[in-house]
N, CA, C and O atoms as a GROMACS GRO file, in nm:
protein
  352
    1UNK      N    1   0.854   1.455   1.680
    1UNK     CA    2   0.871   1.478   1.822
    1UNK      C    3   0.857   1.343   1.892
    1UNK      O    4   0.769   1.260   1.868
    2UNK      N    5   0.964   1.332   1.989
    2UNK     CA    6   0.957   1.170   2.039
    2UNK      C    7   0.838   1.182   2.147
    2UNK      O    8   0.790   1.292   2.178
    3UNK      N    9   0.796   1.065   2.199
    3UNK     CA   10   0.778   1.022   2.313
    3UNK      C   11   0.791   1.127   2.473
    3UNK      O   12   0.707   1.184   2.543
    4UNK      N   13   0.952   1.111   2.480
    4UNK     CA   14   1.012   1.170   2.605
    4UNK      C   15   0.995   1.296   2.551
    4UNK      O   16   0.946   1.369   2.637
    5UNK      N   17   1.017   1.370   2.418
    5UNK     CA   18   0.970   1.521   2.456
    5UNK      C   19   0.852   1.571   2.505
    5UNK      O   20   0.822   1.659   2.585
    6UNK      N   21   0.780   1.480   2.425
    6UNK     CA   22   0.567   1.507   2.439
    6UNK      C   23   0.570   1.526   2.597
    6UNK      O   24   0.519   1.624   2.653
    7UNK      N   25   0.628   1.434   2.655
    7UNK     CA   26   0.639   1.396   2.830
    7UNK      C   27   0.693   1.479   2.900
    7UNK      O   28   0.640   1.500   3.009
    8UNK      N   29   0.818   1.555   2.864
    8UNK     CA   30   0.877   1.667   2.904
    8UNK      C   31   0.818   1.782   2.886
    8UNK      O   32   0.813   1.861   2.979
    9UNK      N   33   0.770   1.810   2.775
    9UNK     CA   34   0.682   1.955   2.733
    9UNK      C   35   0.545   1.922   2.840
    9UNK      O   36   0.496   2.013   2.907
   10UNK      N   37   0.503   1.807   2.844
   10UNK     CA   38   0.318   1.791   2.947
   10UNK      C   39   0.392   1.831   3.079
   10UNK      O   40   0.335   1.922   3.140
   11UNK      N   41   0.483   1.794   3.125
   11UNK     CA   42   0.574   1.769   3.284
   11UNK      C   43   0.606   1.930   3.276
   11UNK      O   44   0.625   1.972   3.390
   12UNK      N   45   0.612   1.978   3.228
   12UNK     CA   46   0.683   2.149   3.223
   12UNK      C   47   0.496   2.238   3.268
   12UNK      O   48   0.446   2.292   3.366
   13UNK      N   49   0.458   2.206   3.137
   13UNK     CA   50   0.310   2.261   3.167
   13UNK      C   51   0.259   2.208   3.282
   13UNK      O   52   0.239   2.289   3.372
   14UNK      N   53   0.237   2.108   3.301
   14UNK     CA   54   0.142   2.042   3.451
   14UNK      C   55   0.280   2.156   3.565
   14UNK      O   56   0.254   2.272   3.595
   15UNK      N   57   0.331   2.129   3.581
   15UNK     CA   58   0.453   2.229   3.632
   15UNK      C   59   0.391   2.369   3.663
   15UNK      O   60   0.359   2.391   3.779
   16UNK      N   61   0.371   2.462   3.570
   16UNK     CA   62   0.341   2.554   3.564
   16UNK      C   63   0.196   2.606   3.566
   16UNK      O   64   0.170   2.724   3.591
   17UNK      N   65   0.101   2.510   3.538
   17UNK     CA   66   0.024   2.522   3.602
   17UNK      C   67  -0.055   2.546   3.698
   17UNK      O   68  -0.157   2.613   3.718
   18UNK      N   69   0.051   2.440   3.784
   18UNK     CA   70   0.011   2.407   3.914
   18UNK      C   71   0.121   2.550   4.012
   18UNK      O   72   0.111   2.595   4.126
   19UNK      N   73   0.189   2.572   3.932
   19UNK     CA   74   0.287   2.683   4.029
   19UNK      C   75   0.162   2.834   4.003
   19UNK      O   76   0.159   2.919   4.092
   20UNK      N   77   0.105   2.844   3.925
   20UNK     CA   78   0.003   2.915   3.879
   20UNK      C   79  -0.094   2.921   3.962
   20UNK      O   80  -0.104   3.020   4.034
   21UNK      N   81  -0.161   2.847   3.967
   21UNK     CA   82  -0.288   2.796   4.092
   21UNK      C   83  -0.246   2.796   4.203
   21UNK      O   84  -0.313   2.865   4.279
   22UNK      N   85  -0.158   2.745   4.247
   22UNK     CA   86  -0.105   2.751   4.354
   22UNK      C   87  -0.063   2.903   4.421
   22UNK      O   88  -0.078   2.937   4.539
   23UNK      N   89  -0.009   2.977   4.316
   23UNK     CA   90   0.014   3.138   4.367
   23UNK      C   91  -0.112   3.249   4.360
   23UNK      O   92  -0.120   3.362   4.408
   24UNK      N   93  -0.203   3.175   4.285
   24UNK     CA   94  -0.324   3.284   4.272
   24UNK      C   95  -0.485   3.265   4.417
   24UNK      O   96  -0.590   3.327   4.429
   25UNK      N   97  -0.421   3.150   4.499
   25UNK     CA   98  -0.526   3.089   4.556
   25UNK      C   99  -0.528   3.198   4.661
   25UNK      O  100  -0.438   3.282   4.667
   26UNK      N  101  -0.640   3.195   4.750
   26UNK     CA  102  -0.688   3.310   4.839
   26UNK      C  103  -0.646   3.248   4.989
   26UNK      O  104  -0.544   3.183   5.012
   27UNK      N  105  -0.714   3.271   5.053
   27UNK     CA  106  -0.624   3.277   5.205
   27UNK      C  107  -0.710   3.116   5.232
   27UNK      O  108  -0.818   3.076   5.189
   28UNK      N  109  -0.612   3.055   5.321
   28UNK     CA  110  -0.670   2.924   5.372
   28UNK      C  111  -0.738   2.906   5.437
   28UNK      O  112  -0.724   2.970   5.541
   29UNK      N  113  -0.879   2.794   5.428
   29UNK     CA  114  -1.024   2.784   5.497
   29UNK      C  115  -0.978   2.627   5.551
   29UNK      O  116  -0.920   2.536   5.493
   30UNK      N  117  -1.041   2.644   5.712
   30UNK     CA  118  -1.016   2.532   5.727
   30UNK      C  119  -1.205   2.466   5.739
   30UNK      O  120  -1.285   2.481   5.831
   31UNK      N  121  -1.220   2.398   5.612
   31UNK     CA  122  -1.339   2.322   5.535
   31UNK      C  123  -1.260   2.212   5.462
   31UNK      O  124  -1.146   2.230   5.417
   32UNK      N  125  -1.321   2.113   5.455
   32UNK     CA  126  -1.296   1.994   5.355
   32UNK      C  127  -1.359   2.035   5.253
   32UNK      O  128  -1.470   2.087   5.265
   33UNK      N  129  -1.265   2.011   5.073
   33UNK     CA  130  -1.333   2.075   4.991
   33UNK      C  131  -1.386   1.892   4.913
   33UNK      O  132  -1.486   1.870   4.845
   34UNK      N  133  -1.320   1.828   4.938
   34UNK     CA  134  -1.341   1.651   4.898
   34UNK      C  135  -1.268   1.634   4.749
   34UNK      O  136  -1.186   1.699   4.684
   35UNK      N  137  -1.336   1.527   4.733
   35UNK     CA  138  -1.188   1.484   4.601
   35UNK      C  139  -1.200   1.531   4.460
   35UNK      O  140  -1.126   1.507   4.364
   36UNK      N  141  -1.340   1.623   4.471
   36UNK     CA  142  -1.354   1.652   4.258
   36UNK      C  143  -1.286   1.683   4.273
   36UNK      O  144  -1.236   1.574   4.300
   37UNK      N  145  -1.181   1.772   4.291
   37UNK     CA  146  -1.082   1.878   4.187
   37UNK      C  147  -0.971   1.758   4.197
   37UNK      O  148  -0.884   1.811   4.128
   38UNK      N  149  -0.935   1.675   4.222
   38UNK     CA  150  -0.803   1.655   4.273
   38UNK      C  151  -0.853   1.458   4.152
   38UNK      O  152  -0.758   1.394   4.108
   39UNK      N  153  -1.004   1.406   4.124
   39UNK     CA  154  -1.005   1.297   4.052
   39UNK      C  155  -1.021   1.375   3.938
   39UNK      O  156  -0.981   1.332   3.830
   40UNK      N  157  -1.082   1.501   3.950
   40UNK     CA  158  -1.104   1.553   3.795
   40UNK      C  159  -0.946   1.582   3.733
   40UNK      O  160  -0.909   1.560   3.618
   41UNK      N  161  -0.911   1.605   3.782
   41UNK     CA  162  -0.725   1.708   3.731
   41UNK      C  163  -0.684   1.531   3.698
   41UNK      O  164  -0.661   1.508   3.580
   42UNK      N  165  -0.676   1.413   3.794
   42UNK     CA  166  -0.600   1.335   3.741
   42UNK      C  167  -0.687   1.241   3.620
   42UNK      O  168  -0.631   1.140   3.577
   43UNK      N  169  -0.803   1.274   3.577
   43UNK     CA  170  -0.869   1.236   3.463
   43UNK      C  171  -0.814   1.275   3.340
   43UNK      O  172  -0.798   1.200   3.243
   44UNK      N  173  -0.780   1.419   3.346
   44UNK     CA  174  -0.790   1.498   3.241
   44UNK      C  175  -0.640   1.466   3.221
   44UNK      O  176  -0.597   1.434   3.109
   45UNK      N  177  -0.558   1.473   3.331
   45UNK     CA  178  -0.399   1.427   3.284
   45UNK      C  179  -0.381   1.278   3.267
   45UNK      O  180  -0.271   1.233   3.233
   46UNK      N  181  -0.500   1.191   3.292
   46UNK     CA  182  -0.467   1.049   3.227
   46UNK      C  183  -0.491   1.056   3.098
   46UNK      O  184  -0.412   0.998   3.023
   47UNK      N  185  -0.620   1.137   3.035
   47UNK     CA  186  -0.618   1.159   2.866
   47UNK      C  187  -0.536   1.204   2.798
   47UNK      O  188  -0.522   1.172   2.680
   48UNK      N  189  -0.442   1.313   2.879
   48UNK     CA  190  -0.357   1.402   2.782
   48UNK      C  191  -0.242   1.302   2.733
   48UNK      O  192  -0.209   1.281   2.617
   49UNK      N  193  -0.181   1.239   2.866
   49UNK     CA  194  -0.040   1.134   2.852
   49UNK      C  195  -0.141   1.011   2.810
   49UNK      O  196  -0.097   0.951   2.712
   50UNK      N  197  -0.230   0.973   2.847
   50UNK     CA  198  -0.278   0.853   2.739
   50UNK      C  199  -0.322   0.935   2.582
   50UNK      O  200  -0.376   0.845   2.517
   51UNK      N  201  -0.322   1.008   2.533
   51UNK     CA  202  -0.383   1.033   2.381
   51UNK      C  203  -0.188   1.077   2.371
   51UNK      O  204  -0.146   1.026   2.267
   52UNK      N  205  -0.140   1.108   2.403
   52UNK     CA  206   0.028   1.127   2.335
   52UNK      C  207   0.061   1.043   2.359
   52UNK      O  208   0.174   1.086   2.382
   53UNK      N  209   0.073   0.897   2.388
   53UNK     CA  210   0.155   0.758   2.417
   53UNK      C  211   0.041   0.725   2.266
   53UNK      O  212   0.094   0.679   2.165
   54UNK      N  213  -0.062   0.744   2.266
   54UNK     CA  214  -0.160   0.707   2.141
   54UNK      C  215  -0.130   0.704   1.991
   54UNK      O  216  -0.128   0.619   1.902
   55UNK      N  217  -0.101   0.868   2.007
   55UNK     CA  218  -0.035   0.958   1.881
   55UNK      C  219   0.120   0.918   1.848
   55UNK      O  220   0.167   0.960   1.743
   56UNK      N  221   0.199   0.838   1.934
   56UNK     CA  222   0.293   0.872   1.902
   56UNK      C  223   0.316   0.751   1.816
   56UNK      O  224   0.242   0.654   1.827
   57UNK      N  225   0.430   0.754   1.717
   57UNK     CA  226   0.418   0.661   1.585
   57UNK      C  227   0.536   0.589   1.585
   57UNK      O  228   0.600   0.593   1.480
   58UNK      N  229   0.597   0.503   1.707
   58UNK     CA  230   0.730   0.460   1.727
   58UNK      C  231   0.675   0.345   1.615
   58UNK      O  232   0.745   0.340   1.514
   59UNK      N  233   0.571   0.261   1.618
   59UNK     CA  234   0.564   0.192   1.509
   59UNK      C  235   0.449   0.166   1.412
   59UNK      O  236   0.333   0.162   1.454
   60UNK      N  237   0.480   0.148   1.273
   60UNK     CA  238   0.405   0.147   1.223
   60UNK      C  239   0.332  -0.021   1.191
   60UNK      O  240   0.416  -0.107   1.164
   61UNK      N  241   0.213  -0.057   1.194
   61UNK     CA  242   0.117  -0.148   1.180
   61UNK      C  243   0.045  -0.150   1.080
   61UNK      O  244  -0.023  -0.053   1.044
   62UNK      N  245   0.050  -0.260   1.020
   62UNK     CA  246  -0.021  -0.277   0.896
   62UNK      C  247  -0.142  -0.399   0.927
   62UNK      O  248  -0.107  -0.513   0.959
   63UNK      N  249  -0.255  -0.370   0.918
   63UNK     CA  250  -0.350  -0.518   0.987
   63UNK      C  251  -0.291  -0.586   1.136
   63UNK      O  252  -0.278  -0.707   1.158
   64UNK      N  253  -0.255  -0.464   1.238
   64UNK     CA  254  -0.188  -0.524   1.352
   64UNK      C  255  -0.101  -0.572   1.322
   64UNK      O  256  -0.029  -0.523   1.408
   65UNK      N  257  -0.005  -0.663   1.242
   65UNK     CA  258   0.122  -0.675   1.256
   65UNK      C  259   0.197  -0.546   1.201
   65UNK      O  260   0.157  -0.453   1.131
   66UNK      N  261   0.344  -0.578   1.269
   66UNK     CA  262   0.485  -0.516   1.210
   66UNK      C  263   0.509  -0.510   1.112
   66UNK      O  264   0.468  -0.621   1.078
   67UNK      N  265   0.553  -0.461   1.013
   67UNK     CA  266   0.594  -0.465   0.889
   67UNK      C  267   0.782  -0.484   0.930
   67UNK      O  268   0.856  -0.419   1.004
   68UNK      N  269   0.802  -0.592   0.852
   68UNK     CA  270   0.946  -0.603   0.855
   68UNK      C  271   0.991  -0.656   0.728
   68UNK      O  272   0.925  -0.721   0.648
   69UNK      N  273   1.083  -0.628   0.722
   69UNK     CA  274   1.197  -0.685   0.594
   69UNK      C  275   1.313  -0.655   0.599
   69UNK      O  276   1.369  -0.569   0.667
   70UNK      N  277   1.357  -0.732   0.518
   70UNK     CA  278   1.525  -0.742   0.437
   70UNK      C  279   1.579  -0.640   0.440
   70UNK      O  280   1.528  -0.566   0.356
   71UNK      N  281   1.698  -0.569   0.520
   71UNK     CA  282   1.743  -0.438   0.439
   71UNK      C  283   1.918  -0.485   0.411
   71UNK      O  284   1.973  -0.568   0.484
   72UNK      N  285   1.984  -0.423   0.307
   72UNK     CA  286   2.087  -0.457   0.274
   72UNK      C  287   2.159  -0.337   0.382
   72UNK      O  288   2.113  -0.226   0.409
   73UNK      N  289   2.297  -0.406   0.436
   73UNK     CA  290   2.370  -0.288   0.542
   73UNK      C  291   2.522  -0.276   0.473
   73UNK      O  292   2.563  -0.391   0.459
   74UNK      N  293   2.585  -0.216   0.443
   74UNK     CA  294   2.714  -0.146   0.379
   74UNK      C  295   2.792  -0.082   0.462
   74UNK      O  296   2.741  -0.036   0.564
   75UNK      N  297   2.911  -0.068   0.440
   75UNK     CA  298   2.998  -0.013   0.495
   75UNK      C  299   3.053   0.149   0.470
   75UNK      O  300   3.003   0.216   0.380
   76UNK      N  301   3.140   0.195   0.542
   76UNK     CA  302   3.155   0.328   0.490
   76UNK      C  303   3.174   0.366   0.368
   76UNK      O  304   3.123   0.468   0.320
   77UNK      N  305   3.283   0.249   0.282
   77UNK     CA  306   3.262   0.245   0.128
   77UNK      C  307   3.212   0.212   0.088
   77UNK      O  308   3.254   0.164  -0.017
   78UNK      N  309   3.098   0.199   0.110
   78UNK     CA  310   2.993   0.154   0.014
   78UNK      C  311   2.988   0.018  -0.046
   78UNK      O  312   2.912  -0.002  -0.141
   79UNK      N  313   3.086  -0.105   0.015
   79UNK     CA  314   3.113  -0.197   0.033
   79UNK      C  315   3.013  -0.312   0.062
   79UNK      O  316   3.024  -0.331   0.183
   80UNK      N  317   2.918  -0.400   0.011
   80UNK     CA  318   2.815  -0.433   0.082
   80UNK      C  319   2.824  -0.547   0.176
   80UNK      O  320   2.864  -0.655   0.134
   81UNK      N  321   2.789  -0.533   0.302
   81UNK     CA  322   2.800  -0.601   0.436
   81UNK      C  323   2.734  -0.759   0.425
   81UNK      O  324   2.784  -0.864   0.384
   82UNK      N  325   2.624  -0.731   0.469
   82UNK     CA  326   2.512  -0.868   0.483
   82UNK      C  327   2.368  -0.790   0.454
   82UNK      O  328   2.342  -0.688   0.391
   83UNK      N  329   2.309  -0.859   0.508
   83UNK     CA  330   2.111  -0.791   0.565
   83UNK      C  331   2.070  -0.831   0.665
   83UNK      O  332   2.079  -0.949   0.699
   84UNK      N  333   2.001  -0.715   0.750
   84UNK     CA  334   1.993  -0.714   0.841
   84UNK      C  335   1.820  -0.744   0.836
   84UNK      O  336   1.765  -0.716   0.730
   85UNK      N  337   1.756  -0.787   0.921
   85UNK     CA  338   1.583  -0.776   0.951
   85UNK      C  339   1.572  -0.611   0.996
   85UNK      O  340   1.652  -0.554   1.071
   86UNK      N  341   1.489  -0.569   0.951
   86UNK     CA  342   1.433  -0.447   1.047
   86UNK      C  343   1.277  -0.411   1.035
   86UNK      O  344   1.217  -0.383   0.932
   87UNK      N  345   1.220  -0.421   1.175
   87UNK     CA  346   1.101  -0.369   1.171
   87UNK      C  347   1.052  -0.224   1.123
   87UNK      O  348   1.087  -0.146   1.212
   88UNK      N  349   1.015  -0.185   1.066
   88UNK     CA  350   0.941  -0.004   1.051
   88UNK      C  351   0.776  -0.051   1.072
   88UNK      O  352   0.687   0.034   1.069
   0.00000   0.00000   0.00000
């Protein structure tokens, strides 16, 4: 699962969530309620999209560097091209 899905599937839920809460709330008070709910919610959604940018494995690291090498590149017949560098 890439990146942009993890982000799309959190963006759908935070979505629905909030359309959730939003339809179940009771009649409006005019009181200041102050900022927990509103630093707590953006805490908990900085962990979720920071631990999936975390998890996600666009590259792999060996002792902090890249691992790269040589790969041979071919043609549709199987013809062999040059080599290319590629990081994994």
């Amino acid at each position: 699962m890439s990146i942009k899905t993890k982000f799309a599937a959190l963006a759908l839920t935070a979505l629905a969530v909030t359309g959730t809460i939003a339809s179940t709330t009771s009649q409006a008070e005019a009181r200041p309620y102050g900022w927990g709910w509103g630093v707590g919610a953006g805490l908990v959604g900085a962990a979720v999209v920071g631990s999936a940018i975390a998890a996600s494995d666009s590259y792999t690291y060996n002792g902090g560097y890249r691992r790269c090498a040589w790969v041979r590149q071919y043609d549709a017949f199987g013809n062999f091209i040059g080599r290319v560098r590629s990081c994994y």
